[in-house]
N, C-alpha and C positions, 0 to 999 in steps of 0.2 A: 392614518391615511386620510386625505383628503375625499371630502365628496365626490365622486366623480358626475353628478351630475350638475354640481356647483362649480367647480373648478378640475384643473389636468392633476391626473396625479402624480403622488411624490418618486421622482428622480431619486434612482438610487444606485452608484457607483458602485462595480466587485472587481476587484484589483487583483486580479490571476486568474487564469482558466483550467487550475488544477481539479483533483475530483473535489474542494471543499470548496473551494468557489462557485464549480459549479451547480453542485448540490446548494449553495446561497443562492444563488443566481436565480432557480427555479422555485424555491420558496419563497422566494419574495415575486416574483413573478406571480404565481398563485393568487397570489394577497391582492395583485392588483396594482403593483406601482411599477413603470416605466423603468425598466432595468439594464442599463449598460455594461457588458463584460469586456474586459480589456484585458488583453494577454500580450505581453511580451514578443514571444516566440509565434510562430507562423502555424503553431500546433495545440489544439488544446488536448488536454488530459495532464499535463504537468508531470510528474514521473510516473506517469500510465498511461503513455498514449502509443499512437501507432509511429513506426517507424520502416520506410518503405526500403526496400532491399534489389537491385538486379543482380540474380544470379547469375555465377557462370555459363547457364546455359539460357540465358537470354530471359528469364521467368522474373518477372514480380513478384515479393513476396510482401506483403505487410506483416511484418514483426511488432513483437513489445519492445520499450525500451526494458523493461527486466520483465520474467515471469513472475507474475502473481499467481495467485489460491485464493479462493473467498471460503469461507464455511460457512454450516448454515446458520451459525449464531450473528451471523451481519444482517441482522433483520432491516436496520435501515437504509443500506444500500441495497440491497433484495427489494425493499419496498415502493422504494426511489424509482429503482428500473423497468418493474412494473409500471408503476405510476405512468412512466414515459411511455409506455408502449413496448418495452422489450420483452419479448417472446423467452424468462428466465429456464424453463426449462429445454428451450431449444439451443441459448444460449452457451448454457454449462454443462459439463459432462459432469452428473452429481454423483458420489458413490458413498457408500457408509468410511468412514474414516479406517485408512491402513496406511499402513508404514511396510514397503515389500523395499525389503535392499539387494542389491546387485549380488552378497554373499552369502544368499540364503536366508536374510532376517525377513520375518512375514508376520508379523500383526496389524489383524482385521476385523473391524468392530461387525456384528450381525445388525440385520434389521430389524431385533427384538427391541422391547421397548426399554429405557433406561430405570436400572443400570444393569442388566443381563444384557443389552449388547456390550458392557463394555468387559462384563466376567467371562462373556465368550470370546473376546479378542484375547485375553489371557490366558484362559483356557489352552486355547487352538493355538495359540503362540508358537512359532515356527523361529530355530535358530539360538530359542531363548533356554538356559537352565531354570530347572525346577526354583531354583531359591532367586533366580533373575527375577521370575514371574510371579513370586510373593513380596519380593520388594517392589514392583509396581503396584502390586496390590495395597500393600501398606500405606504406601508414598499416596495415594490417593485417599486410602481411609484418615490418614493423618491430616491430608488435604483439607477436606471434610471435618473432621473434628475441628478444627480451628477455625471452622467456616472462610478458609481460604484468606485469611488474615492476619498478617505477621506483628508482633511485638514491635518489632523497628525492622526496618529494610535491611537488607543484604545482598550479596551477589548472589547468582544461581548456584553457583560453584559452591559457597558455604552452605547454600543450602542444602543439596544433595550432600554433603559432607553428613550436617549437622543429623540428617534425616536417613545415617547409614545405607546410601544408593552405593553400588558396588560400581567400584571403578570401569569394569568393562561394560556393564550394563549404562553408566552413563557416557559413555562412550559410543555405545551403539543407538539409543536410544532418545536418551534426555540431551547430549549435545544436541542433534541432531533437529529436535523440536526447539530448543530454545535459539539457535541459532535460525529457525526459518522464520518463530514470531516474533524475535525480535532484533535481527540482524544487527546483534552486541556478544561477542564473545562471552561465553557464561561468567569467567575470570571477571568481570566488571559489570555484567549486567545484572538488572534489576528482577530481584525475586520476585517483588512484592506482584511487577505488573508481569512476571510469568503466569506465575500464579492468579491471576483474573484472567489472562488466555484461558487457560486450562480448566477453571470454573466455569467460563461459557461455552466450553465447549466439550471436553474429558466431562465435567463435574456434570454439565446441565439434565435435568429431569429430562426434557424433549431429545432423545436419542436423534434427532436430525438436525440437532446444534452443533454436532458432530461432523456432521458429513463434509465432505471435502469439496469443493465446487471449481472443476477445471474451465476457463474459457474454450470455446470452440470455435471462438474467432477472436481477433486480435481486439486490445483493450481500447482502442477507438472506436469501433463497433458499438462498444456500452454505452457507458455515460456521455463522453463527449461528445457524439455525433445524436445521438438521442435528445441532450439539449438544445444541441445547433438549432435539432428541428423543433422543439417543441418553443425556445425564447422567437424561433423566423415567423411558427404558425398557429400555435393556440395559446400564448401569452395575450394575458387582457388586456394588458398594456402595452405601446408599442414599446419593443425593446428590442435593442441592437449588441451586434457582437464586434468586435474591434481587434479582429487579430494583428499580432505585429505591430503592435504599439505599447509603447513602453512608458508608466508616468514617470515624470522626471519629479514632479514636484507635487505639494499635497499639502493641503491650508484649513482648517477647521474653525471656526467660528459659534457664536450660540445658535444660529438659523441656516448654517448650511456648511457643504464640503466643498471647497473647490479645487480643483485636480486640472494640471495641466502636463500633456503627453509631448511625444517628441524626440531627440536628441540631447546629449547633453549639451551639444553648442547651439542648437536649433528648437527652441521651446515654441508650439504650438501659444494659441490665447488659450488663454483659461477659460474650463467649464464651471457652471455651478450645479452641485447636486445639492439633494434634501439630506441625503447620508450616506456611507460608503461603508463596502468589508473591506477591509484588506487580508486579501488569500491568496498570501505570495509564503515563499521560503521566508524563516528568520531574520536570515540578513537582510534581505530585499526592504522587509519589516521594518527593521531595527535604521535603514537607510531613508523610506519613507518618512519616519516619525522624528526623525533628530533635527531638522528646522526648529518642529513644535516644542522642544525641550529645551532649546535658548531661551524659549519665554515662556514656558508653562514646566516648573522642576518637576512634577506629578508624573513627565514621562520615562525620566529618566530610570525609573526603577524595572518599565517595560522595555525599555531600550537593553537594559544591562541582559534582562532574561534572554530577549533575542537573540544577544551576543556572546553572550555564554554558553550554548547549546553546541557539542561537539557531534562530529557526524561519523557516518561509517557507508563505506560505500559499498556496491553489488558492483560483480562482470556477470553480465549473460555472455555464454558463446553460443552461438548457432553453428551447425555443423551441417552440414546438404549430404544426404546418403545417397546411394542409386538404388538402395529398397527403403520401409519401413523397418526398425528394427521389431524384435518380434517378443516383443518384454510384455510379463506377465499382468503389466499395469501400467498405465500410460504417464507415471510419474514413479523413480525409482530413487531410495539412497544410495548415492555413494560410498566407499571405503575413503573419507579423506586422508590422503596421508601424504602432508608435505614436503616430509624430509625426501620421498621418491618422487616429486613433481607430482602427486596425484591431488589438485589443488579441487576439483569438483568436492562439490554437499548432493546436489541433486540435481538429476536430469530428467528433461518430458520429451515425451514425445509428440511431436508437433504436427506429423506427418497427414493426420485423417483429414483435415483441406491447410491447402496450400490461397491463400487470400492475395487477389492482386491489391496494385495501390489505390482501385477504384471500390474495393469492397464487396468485385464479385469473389463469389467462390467457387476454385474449379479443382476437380478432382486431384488428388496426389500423384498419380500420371507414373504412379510406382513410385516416385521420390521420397526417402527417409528426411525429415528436419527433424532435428534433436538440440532442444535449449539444454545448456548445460550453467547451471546455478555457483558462484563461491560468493559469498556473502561475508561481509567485513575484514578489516586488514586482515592481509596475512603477506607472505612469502609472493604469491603472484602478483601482487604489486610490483614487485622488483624487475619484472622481466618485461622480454618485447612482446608484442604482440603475435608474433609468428610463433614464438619458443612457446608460449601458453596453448594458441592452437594445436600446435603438436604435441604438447603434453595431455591437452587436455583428450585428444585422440586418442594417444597413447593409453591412456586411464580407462576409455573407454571400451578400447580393444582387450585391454586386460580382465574388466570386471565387467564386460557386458556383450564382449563377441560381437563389437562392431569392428568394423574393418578401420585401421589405422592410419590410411588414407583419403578423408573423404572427398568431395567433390571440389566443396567452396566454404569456406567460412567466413563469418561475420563477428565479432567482438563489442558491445557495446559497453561503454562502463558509466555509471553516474556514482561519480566519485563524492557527491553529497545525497546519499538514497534515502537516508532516516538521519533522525537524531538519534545519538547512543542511546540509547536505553538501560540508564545508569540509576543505583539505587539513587532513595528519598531525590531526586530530579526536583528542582526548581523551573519549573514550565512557564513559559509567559500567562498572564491572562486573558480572558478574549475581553475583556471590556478594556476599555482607554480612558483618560479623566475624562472625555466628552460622549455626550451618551452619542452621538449623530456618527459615531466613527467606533468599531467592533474587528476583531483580530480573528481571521480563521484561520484553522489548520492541523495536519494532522498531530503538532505538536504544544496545542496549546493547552491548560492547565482544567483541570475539573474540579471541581470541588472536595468530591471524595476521592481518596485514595485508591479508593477500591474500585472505581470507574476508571484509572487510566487505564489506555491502551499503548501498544508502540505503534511505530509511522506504519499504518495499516489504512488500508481503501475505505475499511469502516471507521475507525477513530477521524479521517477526512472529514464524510457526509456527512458524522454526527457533530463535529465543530461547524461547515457550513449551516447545517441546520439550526445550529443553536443562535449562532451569531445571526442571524437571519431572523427569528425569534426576537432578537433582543429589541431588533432595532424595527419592529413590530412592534415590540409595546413601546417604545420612545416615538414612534411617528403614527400612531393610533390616534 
């Protein structure tokens, strides 16, 4: 970075306002250089932001576009949020790690220290047979002997095979986990980065790497409105936010980035920057960079990774009750079963504040909101939107004694939510041939194996951070 008392400092372009961009945004912000964030869409958080809702009975609701979980092993988005000023403990509803399902299933970690909280949630194991709750046991001693490291990849599925898991126990249990971290069918998902979930968090010595971390306000609250404020008021440098603006075009050089916004028929002039992240989705990526690949072939082999990455999408539904329902934890599993329409994985309870679209909070006024979760293809793809509301009602009245009625519902789908999370994955990398130009996201490539994650809010902030990093020591 440039003197600042010799000259202005270095301009530096973040091409998305998702949470890795803007975890980039705020680390180079830090550092001291003049920071432009440029988003697309009229909303940042990228697929974790707010989404405003009028209910039927005239009420604002800010929703998610999908429900998320943090745990406490996301030490650097935990850090992050602090960092900003966010109040993490008022934020989260924190509880030691349980699994309570609609049909009686109840395992619940204690707040002993590890790993005697995790022999008491097996212990106390509710729902589960004696030999269920020593093949957990095993499955993790095994975990553990191998130091959480596979020979060569495989699906989940072979996994639990290979490592004698009982058909109903993965059924109730280990579907249920690998379908919420890594929202890939176990039939094609990847073991290897199961297995690092569950090392940081099942496996980890600190028993609060475990714990489960619900929001208590919706996911613009966090990160995204937290940087708004921090790049408008204690950034060192001046730096500006650019919502609803779209680059059309992106030109890299030995001495700078230049980026020009706009329409596709209507291109703004070109800006120049000192260097740029790009922390947009793959495609968006892979769309950015392919000018650069007519004349530089060094891109094409990042281009391909972009575009080879297949996706799998989430439905939230939202359901509006006339009470709270009155469930033993404010996060519950499902019975999925889609041959009966029962398309849910899991449901929250939303009800303890109801947030308008200005971010006050005002009491639940007695109103039930219940997010209800399905996670990657299946059968509910197939259908309307009204026939899923009512089934999904249906499912709920069945396995949770909510009334099969309810008031208003809301359906949101992002039918690109993660990339599969598919064995040995060929990931982009975050570097590009030019050092002035670095790739974030939550799907781009680590070095060790053993570090991937899937499209998680922590695998995000740690590529913004990285990529943000890099081009610190390239403009140092």
């Amino acid at each position: 970075m440039s003197d600042a008392k010799t000259s202005a400092p270095s301009r530096v372009a973040v091409i998305g306002g998702g949470w890795a961009g803007l975890a980039a945004a705020v680390r180079l912000s830090e550092a001291g250089f003049a920071v432009t964030l440029f988003e697309a869409s009229k909303t940042l958080g990228g697929r974790a932001r707010r989404v405003p809702w009028k209910t039927v009975d005239g009420r604002v609701v800010a929703l998610d576009n999908g429900q998320h979980i943090l745990i406490g092993a996301y030490r650097d988005t935990l850090m992050l949020l602090r960092k900003l000023g966010v109040d993490v403990p008022h934020a989260f509803e924190r509880t030691p790690l349980h699994l309570v399902g609609a049909q009686g299933l109840r395992l619940k970690a204690s707040s002993q220290k590890a790993p005697w909280h995790l022999l008491a949630m097996i212990l106390t194991a509710k729902g589960l047979g004696v030999d269920e709750r020593l093949s957990i046991a095993t499955f993790m001693l095994r975990a553990k002997k191998v130091r959480w490291m596979l020979d060569a990849d495989c699906t989940v599925a072979e996994l639990f095979t290979a490592w004698n898991q009982p058909r109903q126990l993965t059924h109730k249990v280990w579907e249920p986990l690998c379908i919420a971290a890594l929202n890939t069918p176990m039939e094609t998902a990847s073991a290897q980065v199961f297995l690092n979930v569950m090392r940081d968090s099942l496996g980890s010595r600190a028993a609060r790497d475990s714990d489960l971390l619900l929001p208590r306000t919706d996911l613009g609250g966090l990160l995204p409105d937290a940087t708004a404020r921090f790049l408008g008021r204690r950034a060192k440098a001046p730096s500006e936010l650019r919502i609803g603006t779209r680059i059309q075009n992106l030109l890299v050089d030995e001495s700078s980035v230049t980026l020009a916004s706009g329409t596709a028929t209507d291109i703004d002039a070109p800006t120049r920057f000192d260097a740029a992240v790009i922390a947009t989705p793959p495609g968006e990526a892979a769309r950015l960079m392919a000018p650069m690949a007519l004349r530089d072939p060094r891109y094409r082999p990042l281009i391909e990774a972009c575009e080879a990455l297949d996706y799998q999408p989430i439905v939230t539904v939202y359901l509006l009750y006339r009470e709270p329902p009155r469930w033993p934890a404010r996060m519950l599993a499902l019975e999925s079963a889609p041959h009966v329409d029962h398309f849910g994985q899991w449901a929250f309870d939303r009800s303890e504040r109801l947030d308008d679209a200005a971010g006050a909070v005002e009491p639940a006024a007695g109103r039930g909101l219940v997010a209800v979760v399905i996670s990657a293809e299946g059968a509910h793809r197939e259908i309307e939107n009204d026939a899923l509301v009512a089934a999904v009602a249906q499912q709920l009245a069945t396995q949770c004694g909510l009334s099969s009625q309810p008031l208003d519902a809301r359906i949101i789908v992002e039918k690109r939510a993660t990339f599969a999370c598919t064995p040995a994955l060929q990931r982009p990398d975050i570097a590009t041939p030019h050092a002035r130009l670095v790739v974030a996201g939550d799907y781009v490539s680590e070095a060790d194996p053993a570090t991937h994650y899937p499209a998680t809010l922590e695998a995000a902030v740690i590529s913004g951070r990285r990529a943000a990093d890099r081009l610190l020591a390239t403009l140092s």
